[in-house]
C-alpha positions, -999 to 999 in steps of 0.1 A, spaced: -245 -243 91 -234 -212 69 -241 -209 35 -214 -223 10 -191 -194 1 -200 -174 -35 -172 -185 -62 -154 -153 -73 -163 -141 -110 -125 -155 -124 -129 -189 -103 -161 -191 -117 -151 -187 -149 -122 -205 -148 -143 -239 -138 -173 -235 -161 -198 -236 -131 -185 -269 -122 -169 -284 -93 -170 -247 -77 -178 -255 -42 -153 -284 -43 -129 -262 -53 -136 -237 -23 -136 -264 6 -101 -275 -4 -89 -239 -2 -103 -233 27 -88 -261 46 -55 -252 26 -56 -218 43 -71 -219 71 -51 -239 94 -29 -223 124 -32 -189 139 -3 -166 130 21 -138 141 2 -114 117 -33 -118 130 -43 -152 117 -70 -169 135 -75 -199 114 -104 -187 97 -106 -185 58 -110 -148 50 -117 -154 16 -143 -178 22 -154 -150 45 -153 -118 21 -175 -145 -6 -203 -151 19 -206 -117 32 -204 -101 3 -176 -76 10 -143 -72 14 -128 -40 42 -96 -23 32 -75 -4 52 -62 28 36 -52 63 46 -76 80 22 -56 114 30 -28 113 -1 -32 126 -35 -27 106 -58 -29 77 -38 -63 75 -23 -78 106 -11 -116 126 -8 -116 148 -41 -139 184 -36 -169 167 -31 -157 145 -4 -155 113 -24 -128 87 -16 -111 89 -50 -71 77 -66 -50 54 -81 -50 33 -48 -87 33 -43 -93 25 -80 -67 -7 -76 -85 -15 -45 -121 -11 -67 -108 -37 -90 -96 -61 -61 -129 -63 -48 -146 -65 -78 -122 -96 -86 -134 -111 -56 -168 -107 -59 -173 -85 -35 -185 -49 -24 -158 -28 -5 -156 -15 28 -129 14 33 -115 17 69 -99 45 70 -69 43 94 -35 65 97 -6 54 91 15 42 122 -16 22 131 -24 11 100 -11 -23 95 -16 -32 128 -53 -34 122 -45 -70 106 -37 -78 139 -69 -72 153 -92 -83 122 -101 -41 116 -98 -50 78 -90 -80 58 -67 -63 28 -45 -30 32 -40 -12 -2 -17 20 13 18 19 -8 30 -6 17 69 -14 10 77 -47 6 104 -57 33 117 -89 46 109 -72 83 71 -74 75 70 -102 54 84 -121 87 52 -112 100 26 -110 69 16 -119 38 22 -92 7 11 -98 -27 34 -99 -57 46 -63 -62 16 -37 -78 38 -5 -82 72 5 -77 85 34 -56 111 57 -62 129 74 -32 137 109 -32 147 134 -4 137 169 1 159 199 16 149 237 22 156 254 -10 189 274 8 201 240 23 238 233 18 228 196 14 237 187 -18 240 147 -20 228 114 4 261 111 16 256 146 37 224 137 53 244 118 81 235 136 116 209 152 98 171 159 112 146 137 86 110 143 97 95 109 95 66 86 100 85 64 129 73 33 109 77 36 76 106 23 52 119 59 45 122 64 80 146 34 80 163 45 50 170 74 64 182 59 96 208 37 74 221 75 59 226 83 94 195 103 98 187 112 137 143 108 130 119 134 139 82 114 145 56 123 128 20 119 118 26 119 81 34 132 50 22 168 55 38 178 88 67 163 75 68 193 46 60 215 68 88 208 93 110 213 64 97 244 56 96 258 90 137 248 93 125 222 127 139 193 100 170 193 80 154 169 54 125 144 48 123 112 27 95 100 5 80 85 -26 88 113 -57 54 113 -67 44 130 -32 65 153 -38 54 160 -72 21 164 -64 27 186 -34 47 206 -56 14 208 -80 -5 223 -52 16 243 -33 39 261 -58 54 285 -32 68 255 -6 107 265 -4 122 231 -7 145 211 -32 147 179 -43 184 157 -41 196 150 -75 203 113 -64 174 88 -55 173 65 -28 194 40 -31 172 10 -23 141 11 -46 108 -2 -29 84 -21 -43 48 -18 -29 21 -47 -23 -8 -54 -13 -7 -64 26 -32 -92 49 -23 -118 75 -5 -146 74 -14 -179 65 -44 -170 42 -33 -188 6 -67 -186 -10 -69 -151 -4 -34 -144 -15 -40 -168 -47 -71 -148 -58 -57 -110 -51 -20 -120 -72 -44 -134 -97 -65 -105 -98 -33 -80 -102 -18 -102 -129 -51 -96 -151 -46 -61 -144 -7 -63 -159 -17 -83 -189 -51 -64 -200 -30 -28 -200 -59 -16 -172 -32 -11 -140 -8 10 -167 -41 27 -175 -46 35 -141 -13 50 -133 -9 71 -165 -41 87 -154 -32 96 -121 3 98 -124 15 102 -155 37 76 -158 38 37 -157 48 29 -122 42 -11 -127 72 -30 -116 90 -53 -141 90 -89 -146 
């Protein structure tokens, strides 16, 4: 037999020290019945993360400001920092899976990681399929254009080249402004596709393009004055059918809205409080 599950430090907390394993063995058989499109298995990850003592998140680990390896190589960003606090939440030491992008959330599927903390847009097309937390951030669409492009506003971008990872929401955004979709890997080739004219146009989340911006000074483009006109809000992603898990991480970003620390966060890194409302 396994050893009972460790109680996280809020569920702890929140019972005194009593009635804690009670509590867990009717969460777990609240979440852990029935396999599911998104990976389930039936097994209780959070029961899982307590008795292992750590909890793997997939991530990119390759964008500033999100989550990325600073000078000396460490894994460092607003992303990571949210993710720190997740584990800690839980109890738990974390794991970092590093994984790009078009194959990231598919690693739910095949049990690579249990949470992924990657500016993952909410959208009913995903939420069909997997479970997202209540929203942690909001994102705010913007386009970018060479600097001598006559592009001027969203409504010219139909039959337009937009350099895009194939899966992502501003790939279908685009696709809705009658964008024809150039793959690609990520963020950083799609810039440079821009810049070297092999892309009319490429959609993302302004504070990418601030921060590239920051760092490369000399890159020839423009932003559109208008902004995407769906805004995205971004959560944290894991299989379906695990409701203690999803309990605990919603709890565990609420603290983070009510004690100021997830504002705190983002004014560091970003400059700007990127929570969503309500």
């Amino acid at each position: 037999m396994s050893p009972a599950p460790r109680p996280t430090r809020r569920l702890a907390l929140a019972l005194g020290g009593t009635s804690v394993l009670a509590v867990l063995a009717a969460c777990s058989s609240e979440g852990g019945s029935g396999a599911s499109d998104g990976g389930g298995s039936g097994e209780d990850v959070l029961a899982r993360i307590q008795e292992s003592g750590t909890v793997r998140i997939g991530l990119e680990g390759t964008y500033r400001p999100y989550a990325f390896h600073d000078g000396s190589g460490e894994l460092v960003g607003f992303e990571k920092e949210i993710a720190d606090r997740l584990a800690e939440g839980l109890g738990a030491t974390p794991e970092y899976v590093e994984t790009e992008w078009d194959s990231l959330i598919a690693g739910l599927d095949v049990d690579r990681y249990d949470l992924v903390v990657n500016n993952v847009g909410i959208t009913p097309e995903r939420e069909e399929v997997y479970a997202f937390s209540e929203p942690y951030a909001r994102s705010i669409g913007r386009v970018a254009v060479p600097a001598d492009s006559e592009v001027q506003t969203l409504a010219e971008l139909d039959g337009a080249r937009s350099a895009q990872t194939a899966t992502s929401n501003w790939a279908a955004q685009m696709e809705d402004l009658g964008a024809e979709i150039v793959p690609v890997q990520g963020f950083a080739e799609a810039i440079e596709l821009v810049l070297q004219g092999r892309a009319d146009a490429t959609a993302n989340d302004l504070i990418s393009f601030q921060t590239y911006q920051e760092e490369h000074p000399e890159a020839d483009f423009r932003l559109l004055d208008e902004e995407l006109p769906d805004e995205t809000t971004v959560g944290v992603i894991m299989q379906q059918g695990q409701e203690p898990l999803l309990t605990e991480v919603n709890a565990i970003l609420e603290e983070m809205k009510q004690d100021g620390s997830l504002t705190a966060i983002y004014e560091e890194w970003v400059g700007q409080d990127i929570t969503p409302e309500g």
